[in-house]
C-alpha positions as CSV (number, residue, x, y, z in Angstrom):
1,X,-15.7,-15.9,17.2
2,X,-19.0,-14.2,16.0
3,X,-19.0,-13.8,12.2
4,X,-21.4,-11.3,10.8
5,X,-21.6,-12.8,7.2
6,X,-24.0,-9.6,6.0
7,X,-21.5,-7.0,6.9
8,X,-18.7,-8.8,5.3
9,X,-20.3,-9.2,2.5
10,X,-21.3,-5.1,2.5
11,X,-17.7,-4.4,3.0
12,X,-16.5,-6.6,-0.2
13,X,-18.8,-5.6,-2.4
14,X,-18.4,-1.8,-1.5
15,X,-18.3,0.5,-4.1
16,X,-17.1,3.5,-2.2
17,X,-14.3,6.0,-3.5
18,X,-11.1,5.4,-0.6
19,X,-11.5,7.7,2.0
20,X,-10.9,8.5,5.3
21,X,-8.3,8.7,7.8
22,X,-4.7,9.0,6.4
23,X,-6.0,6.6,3.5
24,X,-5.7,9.0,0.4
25,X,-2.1,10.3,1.5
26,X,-1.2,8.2,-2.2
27,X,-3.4,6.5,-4.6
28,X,-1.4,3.0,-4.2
29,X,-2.1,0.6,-6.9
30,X,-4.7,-2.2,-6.1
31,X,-5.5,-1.6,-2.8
32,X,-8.6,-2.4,-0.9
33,X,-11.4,-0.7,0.2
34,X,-10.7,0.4,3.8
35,X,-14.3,-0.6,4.1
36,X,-13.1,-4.5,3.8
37,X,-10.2,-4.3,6.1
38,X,-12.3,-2.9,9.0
39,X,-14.7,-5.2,8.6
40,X,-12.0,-8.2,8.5
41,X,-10.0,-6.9,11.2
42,X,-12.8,-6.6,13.0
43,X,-15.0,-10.2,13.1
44,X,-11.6,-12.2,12.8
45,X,-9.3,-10.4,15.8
46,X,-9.3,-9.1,19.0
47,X,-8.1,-5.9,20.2
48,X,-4.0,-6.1,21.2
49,X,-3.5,-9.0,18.5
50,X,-1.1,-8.3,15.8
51,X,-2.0,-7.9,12.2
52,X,0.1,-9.0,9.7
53,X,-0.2,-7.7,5.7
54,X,2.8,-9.4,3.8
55,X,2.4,-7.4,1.0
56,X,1.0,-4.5,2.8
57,X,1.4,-1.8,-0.5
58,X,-0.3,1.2,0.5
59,X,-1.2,0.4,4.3
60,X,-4.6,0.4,4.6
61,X,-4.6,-2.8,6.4
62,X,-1.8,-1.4,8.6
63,X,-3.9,1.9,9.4
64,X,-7.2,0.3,10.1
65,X,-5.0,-2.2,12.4
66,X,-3.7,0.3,14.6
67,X,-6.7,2.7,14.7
68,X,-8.6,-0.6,16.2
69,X,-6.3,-0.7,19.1
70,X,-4.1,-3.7,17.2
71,X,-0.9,-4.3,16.6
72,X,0.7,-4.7,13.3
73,X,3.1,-5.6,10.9
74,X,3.7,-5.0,7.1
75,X,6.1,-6.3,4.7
76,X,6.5,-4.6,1.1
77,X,9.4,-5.5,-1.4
78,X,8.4,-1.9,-2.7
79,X,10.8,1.1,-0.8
80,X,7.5,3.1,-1.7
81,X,5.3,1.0,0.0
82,X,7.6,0.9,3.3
83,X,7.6,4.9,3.1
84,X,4.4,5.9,2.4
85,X,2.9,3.8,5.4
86,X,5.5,5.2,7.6
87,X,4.3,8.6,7.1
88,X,0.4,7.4,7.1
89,X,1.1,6.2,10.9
90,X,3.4,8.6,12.6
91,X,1.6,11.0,14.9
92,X,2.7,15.0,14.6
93,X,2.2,17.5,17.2
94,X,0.7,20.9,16.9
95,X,3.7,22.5,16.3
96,X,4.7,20.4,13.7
97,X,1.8,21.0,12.3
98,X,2.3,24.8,12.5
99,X,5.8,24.0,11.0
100,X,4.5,22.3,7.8
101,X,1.8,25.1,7.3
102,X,4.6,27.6,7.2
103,X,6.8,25.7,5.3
104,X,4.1,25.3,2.3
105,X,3.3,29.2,2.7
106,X,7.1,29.7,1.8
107,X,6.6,27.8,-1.3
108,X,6.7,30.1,-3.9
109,X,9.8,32.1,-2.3
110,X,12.0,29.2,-2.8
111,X,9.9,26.7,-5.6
112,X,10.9,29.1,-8.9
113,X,14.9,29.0,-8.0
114,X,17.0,28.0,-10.8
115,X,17.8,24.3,-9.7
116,X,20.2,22.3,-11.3
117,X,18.4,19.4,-12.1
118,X,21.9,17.0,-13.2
119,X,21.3,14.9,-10.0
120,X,17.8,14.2,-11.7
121,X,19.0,13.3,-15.4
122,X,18.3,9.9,-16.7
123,X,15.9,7.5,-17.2
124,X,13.7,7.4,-14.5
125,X,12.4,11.4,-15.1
126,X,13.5,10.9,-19.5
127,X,9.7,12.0,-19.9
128,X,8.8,14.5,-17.1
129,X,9.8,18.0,-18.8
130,X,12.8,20.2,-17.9
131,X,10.7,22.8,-16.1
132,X,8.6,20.6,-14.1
133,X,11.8,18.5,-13.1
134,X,13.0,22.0,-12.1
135,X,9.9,23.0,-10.2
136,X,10.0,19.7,-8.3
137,X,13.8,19.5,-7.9
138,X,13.0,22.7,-5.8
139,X,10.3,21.6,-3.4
140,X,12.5,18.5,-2.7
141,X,15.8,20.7,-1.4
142,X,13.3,22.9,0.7
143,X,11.9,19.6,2.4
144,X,15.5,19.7,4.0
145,X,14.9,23.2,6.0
146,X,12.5,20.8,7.7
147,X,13.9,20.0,11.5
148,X,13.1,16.4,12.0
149,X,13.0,13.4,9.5
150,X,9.3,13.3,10.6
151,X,8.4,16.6,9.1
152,X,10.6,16.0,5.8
153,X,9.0,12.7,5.1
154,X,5.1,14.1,5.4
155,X,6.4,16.6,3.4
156,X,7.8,14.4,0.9
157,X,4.5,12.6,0.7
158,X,2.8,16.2,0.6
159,X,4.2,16.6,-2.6
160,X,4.6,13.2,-3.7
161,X,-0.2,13.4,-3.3
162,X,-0.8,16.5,-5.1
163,X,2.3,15.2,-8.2
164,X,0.7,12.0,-8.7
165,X,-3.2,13.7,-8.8
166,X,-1.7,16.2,-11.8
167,X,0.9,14.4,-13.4
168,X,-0.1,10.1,-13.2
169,X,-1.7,8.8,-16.2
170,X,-2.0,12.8,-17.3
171,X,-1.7,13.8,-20.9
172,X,-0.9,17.4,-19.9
173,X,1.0,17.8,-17.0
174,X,0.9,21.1,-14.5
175,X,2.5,23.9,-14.4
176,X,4.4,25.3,-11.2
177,X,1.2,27.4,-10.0
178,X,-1.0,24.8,-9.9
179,X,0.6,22.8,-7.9
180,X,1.4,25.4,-5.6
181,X,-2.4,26.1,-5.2
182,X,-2.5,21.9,-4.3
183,X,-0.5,21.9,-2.0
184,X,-2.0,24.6,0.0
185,X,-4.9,22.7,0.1
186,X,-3.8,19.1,0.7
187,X,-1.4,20.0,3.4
188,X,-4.3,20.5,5.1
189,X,-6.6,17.6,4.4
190,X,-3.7,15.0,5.2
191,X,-2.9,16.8,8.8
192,X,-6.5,16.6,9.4
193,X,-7.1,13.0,8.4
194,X,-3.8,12.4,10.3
195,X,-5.6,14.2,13.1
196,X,-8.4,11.1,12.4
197,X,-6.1,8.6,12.5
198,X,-4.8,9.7,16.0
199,X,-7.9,10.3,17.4
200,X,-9.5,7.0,16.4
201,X,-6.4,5.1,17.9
202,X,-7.6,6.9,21.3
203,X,-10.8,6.0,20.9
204,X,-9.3,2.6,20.6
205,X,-7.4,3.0,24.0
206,X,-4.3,4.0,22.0
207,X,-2.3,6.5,23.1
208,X,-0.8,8.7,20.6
209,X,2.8,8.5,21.9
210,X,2.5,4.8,21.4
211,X,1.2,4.5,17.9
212,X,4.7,4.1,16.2
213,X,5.5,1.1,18.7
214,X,2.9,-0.8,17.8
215,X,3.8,-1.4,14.2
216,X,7.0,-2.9,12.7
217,X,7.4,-2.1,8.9
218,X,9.7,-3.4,7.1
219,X,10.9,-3.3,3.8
220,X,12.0,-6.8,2.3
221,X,11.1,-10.0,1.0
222,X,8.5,-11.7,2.4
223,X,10.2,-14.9,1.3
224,X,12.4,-15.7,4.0
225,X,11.0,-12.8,6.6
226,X,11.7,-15.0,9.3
227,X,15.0,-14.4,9.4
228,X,14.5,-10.8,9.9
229,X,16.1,-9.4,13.2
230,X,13.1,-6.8,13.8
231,X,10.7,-9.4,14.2
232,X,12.2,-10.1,18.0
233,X,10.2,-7.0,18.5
234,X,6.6,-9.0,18.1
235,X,5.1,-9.3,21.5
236,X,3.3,-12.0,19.9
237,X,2.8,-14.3,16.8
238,X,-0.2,-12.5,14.8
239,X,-3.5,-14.6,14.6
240,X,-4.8,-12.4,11.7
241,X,-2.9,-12.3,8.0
242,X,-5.0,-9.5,5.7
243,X,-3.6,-8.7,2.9
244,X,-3.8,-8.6,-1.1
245,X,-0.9,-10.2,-3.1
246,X,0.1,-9.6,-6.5
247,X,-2.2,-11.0,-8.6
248,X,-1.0,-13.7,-11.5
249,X,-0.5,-12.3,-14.9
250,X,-1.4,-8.9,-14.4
251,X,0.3,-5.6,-15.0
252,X,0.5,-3.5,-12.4
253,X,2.8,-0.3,-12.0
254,X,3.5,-0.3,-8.5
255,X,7.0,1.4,-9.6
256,X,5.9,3.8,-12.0
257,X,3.9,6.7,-12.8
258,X,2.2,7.2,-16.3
259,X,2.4,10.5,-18.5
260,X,1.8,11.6,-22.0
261,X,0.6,8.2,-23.2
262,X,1.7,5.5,-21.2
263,X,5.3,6.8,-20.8
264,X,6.9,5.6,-17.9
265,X,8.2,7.6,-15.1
266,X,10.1,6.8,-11.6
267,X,9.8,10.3,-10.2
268,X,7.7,8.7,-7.4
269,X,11.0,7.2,-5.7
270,X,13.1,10.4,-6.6
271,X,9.9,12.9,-4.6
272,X,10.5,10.4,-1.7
273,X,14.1,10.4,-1.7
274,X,14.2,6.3,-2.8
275,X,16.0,4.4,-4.7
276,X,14.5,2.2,-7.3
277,X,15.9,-0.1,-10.5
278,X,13.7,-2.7,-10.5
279,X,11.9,-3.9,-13.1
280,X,8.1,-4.3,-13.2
281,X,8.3,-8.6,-12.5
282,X,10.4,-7.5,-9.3
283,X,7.2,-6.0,-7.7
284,X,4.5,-8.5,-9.6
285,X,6.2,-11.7,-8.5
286,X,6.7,-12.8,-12.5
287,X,5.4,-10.1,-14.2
288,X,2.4,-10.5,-16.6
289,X,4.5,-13.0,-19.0
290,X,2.4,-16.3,-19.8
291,X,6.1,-18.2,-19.1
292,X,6.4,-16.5,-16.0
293,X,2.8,-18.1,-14.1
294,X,5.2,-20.8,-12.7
295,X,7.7,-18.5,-11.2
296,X,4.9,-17.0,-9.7
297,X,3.1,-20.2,-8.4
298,X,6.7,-21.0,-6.9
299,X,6.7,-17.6,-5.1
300,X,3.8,-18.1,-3.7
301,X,5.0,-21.5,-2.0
302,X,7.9,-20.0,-0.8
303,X,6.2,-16.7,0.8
304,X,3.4,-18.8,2.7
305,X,5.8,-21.0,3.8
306,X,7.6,-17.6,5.5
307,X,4.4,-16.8,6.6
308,X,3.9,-20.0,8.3
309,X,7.1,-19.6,10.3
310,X,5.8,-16.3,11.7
311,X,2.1,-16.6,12.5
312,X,0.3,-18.2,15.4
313,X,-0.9,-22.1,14.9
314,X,-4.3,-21.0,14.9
315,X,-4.3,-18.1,12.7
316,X,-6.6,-17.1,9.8
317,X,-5.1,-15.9,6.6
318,X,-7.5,-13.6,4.6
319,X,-6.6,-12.9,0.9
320,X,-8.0,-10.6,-1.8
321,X,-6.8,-11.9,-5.5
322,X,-7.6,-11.6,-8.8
323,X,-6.6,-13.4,-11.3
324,X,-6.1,-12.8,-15.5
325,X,-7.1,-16.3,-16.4
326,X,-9.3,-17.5,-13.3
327,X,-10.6,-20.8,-14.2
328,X,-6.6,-21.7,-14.8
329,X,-4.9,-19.9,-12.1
330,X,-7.4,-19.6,-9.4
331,X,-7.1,-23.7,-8.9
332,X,-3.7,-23.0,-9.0
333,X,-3.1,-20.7,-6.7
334,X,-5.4,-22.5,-4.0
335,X,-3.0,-25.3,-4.9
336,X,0.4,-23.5,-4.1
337,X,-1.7,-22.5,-1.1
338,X,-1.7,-26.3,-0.2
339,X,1.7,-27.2,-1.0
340,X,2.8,-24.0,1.5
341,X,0.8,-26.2,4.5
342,X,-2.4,-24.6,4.4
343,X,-6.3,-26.0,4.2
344,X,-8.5,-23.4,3.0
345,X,-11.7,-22.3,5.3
346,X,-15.6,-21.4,5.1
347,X,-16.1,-19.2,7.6
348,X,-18.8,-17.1,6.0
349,X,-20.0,-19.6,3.7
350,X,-21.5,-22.9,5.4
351,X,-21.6,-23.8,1.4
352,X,-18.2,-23.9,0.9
353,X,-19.0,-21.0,-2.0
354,X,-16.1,-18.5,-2.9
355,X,-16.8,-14.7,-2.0
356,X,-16.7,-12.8,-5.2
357,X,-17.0,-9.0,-5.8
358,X,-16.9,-7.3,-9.0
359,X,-14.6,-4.1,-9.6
360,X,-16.2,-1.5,-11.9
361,X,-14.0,0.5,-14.6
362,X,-11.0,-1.6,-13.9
363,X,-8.2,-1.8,-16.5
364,X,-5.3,-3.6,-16.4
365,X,-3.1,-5.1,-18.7
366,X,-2.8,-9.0,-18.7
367,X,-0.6,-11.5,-21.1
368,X,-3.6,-12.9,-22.6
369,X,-5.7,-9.9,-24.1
370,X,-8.8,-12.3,-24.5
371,X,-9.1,-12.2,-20.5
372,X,-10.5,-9.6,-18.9
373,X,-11.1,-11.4,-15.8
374,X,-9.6,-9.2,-13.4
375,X,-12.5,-6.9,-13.2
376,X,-13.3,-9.9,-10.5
377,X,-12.1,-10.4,-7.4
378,X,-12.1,-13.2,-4.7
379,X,-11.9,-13.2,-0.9
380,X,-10.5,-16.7,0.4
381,X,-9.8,-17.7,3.5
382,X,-6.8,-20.5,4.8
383,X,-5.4,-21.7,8.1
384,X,-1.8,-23.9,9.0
385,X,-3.2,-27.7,8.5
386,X,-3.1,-29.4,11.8
């Protein structure tokens, strides 16, 4: 295996804006640059090996997997993880491209109906306003004059794009018209890029009718995956694990949306048609607690160990993590690492130094306020002790 140290460390320490492909379908949180998973993907697998992302959030890994003429398989806890890669990888044909053009023209015919919005009362939309909720409630029933689950779930995530550009972390939120005018525009960005997406797995020897059999995605726990029935589907153990986990002691809303001053919203899972009720240490492996570093030290055990079961003898694991105290929990982590029967690796480094990359404007929220530390990120590398 030829390693190419310079271009990995390009790819880490890229400070490009997320682009490309179906990539910017939604804005998951923490997720890597597709930069790094090409470039990971790329020196540490062959084409036809499977990929594996454990925690595989927003997909990227996933995409850039398949569009390289892999195979692959993610694994999300999250029901919006599951969906949104779903609709990032599955190939539509010209006329369902047609079809979702026209069905965004006939927008404002049916998106100003008076919709009862009762199905929507409660807490998961208690700070979106009536009329929005209205607005929404709307586009969601006209998703269902769509023929084929394919074409309601892109449509779904049509809406679920332009919502989360105008109304996540806003102050004011949008009225009915300017969304309509976003959606005009994005439904065709995200055919094209899908259009990208399809034409780099050909370039890859891919053919686009067999895209959607060469992932698995499931959603579930990666504790205990190996007991999961879909996995008979694997041709073959995967020799590459990419993927980012939670990171230890850090808030992240992977569940929520933010409006009107850190108000919480679930109207994510209600655009997709999802259901949700979890709390924010469901998703976070602990939360951001200080008392709950050992459950999430424990988790981590009990995941790799999972992983373990699944991957090839000889596979590399690749990890992105940050950490809210790193001189405490990085040590740590590389420990629970240990205990779940791995060694870690220097491939890039004939030093034995740590890859670091730094992570510009970054806020998160952390138990400890003093700590800051995860504006910092570090890419390590483990295999199955022999």
């Amino acid at each position: 295996m030829d390693i190419v140290a310079s271009r990995l460390l390009e790819s880490l320490q890229s400070q490009k804006h997320v682009t490309g492909l179906t990539h910017n379908f939604y804005k998951y949180p923490a997720r890597f640059s597709p930069e790094l998973a090409h470039e990971v993907i790329g020196q540490f697998s062959n084409p036809n090996d499977w990929i594996f992302d454990p925690f595989m959030g927003g997909g990227t890994s996933i995409v850039e997997a398949l569009a390289m003429g892999r195979f692959a398989l993610g694994v999300d806890l999250n029901s919006l993880a599951w969906f949104v890669t779903s609709v990032k990888t599955t190939p539509l044909s010209k006329r369902d491209n047609q079809l979702l053009r026209e069905w965004v023209l006939g927008i404002p015919e049916f998106g100003n109906k008076n919709q009862d919005i009762s199905k929507f009362a409660g807490e998961d939309i208690s700070n979106i306003p009536a009329p929005l909720t209205n607005y929404v409630s709307n586009l969601l029933e006209a998703t269902e004059l769509l023929d084929y689950p394919r074409l309601e779930n892109f449509a779904r995530c049509l809406v679920l794009r332009v919502c989360q550009r105008l109304i996540d972390s806003r102050n004011t939120l949008p009225t009915s018209s300017k969304i309509e005018r976003e959606l005009f525009v994005e439904v065709g960005e995200m055919l094209s890029g899908l259009e990208k997406f399809v034409y780099a797995c050909r370039e890859s020897k891919v053919l686009k009718n067999q895209i959607s059999s060469r992932r698995v995605l499931l959603q579930d726990s990666t504790v205990g995956i190996e007991t999961d029935k879909q996995l008979n589907d694997l041709i073959e153990r995967p020799r590459l694990v990419f993927t980012s986990p939670p990171y230890p002691g850090v808030h992240v809303l992977y569940h929520r949306w933010q409006v009107s001053g850190r108000r919480e919203t679930s109207i994510p899972y209600l655009i997709c048609g999802l259901q949700n009720g979890r709390t924010e240490a469901f998703y976070t492996f602990g939360g951001r607690r200080s008392s709950a570093s050992s459950v999430y030290f424990d988790l981590v055990i009990q995941a790799f160990k999972s992983i373990a079961k699944i991957i090839h003898r000889e596979a590399i694991v690749v990890q992105l993590v940050g950490f809210s105290e790193t001189e405490i929990q990085m040590p740590l982590f590389l420990s629970a690492m240990e205990h779940a029967g791995y060694e870690e690796i220097f491939p890039v480094s004939a030093t034995g130094q740590h890859l670091w990359r730094e992570v510009p404007n970054r806020k998160w929220y952390t138990g400890n306020q003093n700590h800051w530390d995860t504006s910092k990120e570090v890419l390590i590398f483990h295999k199955i002790k022999k």
